[in-house]
C-alpha positions as CSV (number, residue, x, y, z in Angstrom):
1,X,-58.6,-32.6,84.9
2,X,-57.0,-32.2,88.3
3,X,-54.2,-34.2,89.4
4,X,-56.5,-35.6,91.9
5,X,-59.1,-36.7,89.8
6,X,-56.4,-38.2,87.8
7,X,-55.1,-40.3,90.5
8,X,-58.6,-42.4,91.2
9,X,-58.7,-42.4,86.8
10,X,-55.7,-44.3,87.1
11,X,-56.5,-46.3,90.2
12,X,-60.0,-47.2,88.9
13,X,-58.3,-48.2,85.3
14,X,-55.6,-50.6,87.1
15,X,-58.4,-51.8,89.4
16,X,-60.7,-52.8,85.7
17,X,-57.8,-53.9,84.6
18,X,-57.5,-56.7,87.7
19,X,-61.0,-58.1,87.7
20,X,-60.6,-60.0,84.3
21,X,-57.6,-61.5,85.7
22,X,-59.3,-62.5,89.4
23,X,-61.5,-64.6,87.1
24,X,-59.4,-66.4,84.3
25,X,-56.1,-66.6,85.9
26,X,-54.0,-69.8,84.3
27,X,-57.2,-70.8,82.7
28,X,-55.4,-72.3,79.5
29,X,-57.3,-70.3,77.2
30,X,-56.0,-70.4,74.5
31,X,-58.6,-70.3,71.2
32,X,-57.5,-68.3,68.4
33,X,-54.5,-68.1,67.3
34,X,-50.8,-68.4,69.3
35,X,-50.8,-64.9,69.0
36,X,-53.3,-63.9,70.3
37,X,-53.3,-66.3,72.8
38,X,-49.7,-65.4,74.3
39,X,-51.0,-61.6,73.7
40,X,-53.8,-62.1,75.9
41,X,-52.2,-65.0,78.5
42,X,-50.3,-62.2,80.8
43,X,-53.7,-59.9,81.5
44,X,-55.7,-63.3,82.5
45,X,-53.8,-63.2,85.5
46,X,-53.1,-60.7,87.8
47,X,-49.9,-62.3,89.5
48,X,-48.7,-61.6,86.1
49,X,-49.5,-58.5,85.5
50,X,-48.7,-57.1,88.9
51,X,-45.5,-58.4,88.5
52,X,-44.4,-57.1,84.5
53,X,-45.6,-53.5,86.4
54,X,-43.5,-54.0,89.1
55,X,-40.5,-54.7,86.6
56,X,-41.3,-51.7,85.1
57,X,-41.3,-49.3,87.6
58,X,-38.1,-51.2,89.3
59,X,-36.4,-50.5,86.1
60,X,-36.8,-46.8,86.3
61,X,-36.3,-46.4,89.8
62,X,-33.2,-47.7,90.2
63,X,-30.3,-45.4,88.9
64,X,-27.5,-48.1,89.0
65,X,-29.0,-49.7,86.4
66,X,-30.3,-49.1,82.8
67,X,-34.2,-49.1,82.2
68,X,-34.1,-51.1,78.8
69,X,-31.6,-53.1,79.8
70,X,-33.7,-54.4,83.2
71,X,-36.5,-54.8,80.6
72,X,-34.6,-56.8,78.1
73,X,-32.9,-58.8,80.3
74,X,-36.3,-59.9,82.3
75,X,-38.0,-60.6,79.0
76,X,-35.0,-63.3,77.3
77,X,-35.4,-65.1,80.6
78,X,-39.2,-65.4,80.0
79,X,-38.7,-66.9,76.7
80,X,-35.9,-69.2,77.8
81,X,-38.3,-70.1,80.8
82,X,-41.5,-70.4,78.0
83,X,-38.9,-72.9,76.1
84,X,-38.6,-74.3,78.9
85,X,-42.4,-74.7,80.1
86,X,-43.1,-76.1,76.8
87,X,-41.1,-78.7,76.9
88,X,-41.3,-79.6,80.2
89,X,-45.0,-78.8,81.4
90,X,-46.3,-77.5,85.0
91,X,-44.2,-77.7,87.6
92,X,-45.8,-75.9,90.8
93,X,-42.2,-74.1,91.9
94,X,-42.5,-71.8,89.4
95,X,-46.2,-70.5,90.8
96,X,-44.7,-69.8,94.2
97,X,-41.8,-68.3,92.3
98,X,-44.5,-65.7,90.3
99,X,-45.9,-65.2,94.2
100,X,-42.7,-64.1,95.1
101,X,-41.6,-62.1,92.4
102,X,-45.3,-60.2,92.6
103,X,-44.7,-59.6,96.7
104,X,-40.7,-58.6,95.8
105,X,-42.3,-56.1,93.0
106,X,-44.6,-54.8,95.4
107,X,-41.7,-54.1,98.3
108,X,-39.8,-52.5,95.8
109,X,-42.9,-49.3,94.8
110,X,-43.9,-49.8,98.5
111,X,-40.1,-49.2,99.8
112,X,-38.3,-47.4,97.2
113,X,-35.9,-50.3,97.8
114,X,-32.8,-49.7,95.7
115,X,-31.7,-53.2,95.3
116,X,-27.8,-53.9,94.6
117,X,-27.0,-54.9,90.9
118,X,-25.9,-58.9,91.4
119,X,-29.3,-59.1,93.4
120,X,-31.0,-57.1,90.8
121,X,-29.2,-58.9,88.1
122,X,-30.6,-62.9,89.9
123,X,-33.9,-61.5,91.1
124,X,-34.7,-60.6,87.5
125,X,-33.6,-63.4,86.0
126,X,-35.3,-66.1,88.0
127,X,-38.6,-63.9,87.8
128,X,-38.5,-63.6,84.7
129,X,-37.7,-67.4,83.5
130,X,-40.8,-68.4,86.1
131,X,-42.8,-65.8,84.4
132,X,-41.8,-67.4,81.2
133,X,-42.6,-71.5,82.2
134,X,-45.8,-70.9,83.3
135,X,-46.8,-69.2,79.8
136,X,-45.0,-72.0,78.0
137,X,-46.1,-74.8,80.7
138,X,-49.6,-73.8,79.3
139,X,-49.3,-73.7,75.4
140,X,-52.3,-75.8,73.8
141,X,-50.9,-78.9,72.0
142,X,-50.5,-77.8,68.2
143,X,-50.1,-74.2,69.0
144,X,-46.8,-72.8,67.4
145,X,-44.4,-71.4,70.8
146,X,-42.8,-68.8,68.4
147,X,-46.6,-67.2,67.9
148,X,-47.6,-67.7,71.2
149,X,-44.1,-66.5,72.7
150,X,-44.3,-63.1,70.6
151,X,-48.2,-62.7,72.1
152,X,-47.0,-62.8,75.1
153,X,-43.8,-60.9,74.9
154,X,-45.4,-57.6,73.7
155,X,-47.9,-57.8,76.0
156,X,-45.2,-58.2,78.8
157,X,-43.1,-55.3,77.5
158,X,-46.4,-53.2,77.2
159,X,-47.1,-53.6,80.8
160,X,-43.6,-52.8,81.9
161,X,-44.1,-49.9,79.9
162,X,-47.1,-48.7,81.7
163,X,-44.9,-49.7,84.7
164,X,-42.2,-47.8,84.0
165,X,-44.6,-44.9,83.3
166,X,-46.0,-44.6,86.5
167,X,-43.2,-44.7,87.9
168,X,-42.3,-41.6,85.5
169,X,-45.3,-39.6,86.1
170,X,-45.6,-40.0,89.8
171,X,-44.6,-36.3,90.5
172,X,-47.5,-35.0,88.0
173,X,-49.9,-37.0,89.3
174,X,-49.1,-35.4,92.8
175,X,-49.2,-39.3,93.5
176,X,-46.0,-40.7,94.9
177,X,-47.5,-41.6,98.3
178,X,-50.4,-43.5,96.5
179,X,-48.0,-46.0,94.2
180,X,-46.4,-46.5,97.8
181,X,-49.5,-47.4,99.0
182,X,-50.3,-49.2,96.2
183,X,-47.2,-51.4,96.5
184,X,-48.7,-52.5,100.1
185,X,-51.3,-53.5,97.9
186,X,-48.9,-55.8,95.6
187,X,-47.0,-56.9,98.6
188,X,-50.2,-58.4,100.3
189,X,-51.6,-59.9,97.0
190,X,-48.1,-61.2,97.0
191,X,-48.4,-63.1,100.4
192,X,-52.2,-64.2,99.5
193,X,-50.7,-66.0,96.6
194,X,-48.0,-67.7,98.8
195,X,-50.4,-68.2,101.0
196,X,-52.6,-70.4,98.5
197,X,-49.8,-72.0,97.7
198,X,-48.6,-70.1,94.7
C-alpha cells in the first residue's frame, strides 16, 4: 500500500473513530460492568479522545522531556481528578478545562510547539485531573471507582499510545504536513467546545 493511500486509511479510521463520540459524548452510559464502562467512557467523547492523542504525540515530540513519564504523569492526575469527580460530582469548570486542553493539544501537532518543562509539567497536570473528574463526576451510583477507574485508564493509555504513534510514524507515512493540518483540526474543535461553553 502506498504511503498515500495510507494516509486517508488513517484519516478515515480517526474520522470512524469520531462519529460514535459526536453522538454519545458524557451520555452517562454506563450499563455493564465498571470496567467496561470506564473502558468505553473516553471513546464516547471526542474532547476526550482528541485530547489523550494529543498527550500522546506531545510526549514524543518534545525532547526535554521523557515520553512515559508525560504519560504517567497525565494519567495519576486523572485518577486523583476521578477521586475527585466521584466524590464531588459535576462541576462545569472542568468541561471548559477538557475544551482547553483539546484546543492546547491541537496547537501543539499544529505548531510543533515545544513547550518549557514547568509549563509542560502544570498543563499536564490540570488536564489530566479535568480529564479525570469528569469520568468520575459520571460514575453510576453503586458502580465500584477502582473498576471503572482501570476501564478508563487503559483506554486512556491506549489512545496516547496511538498518539504517540503517529507522532512516530509521521515520516513513513510521508505525512507530517497532514498531522499539522490535522492539529488545525483539533485546535478548532477546541474553540467550538469553548464556544458551547465547554
Amino acid at each position: 500500500m502506498c504511503s498515500k493511500n495510507k494516509t486517508r486509511l488513517l484519516m478515515l479510521c480517526l474520522s470512524l473513530l469520531a462519529m460514535p463520540g459526536l453522538a454519545l459524548a458524557h451520555d452517562g452510559l454506563h450499563n455493564g460492568s465498571g470496567w467496561l464502562a470506564g473502558l468505553i467512557h473516553p471513546f464516547t467523547g471526542a474532547d476526550h479522545w482528541l485530547a489523550m492523542l494529543a498527550v500522546g504525540y506531545w510526549s514524543v515530540q518534545q525532547t526535554n522531556l521523557r515520553p512515559y513519564a508525560v504519560s504517567l504523569q497525565f494519567t495519576l492526575a486523572m485518577c486523583l481528578g476521578a477521586s475527585l469527580g466521584a466524590a464531588f460530582g459535576v462541576v462545569h469548570l472542568t468541561e471548559y478545562l477538557i475544551a482547553a486542553s483539546v484546543l492546547c493539544g491541537g496547537l501543539v501537532m499544529a505548531m510543533a510547539v515545544r513547550v518549557p518543562v514547568m509549563a509542560g509539567v502544570l498543563a499536564i497536570s490540570v488536564f489530566g485531573a479535568a480529564h479525570g473528574y469528569a469520568h468520575g463526576a459520571e460514575l453510576a451510583p453503586g458502580m465500584s471507582l477502582l473498576a471503572y477507574a482501570a476501564g478508563f485508564t487503559l483506554a486512556s493509555c491506549l489512545l496516547q499510545a496511538l498518539g504517540a504513534a503517529l507522532f512516530l510514524a509521521r515520516k513513513r507515512l510521508a505525512s507530517a504536513g497532514k498531522l499539522r493540518f490535522a492539529g488545525w483540526g483539533i485546535v478548532a474543535y477546541g474553540i467550538y467546545l469553548l464556544g458551547m461553553g465547554g
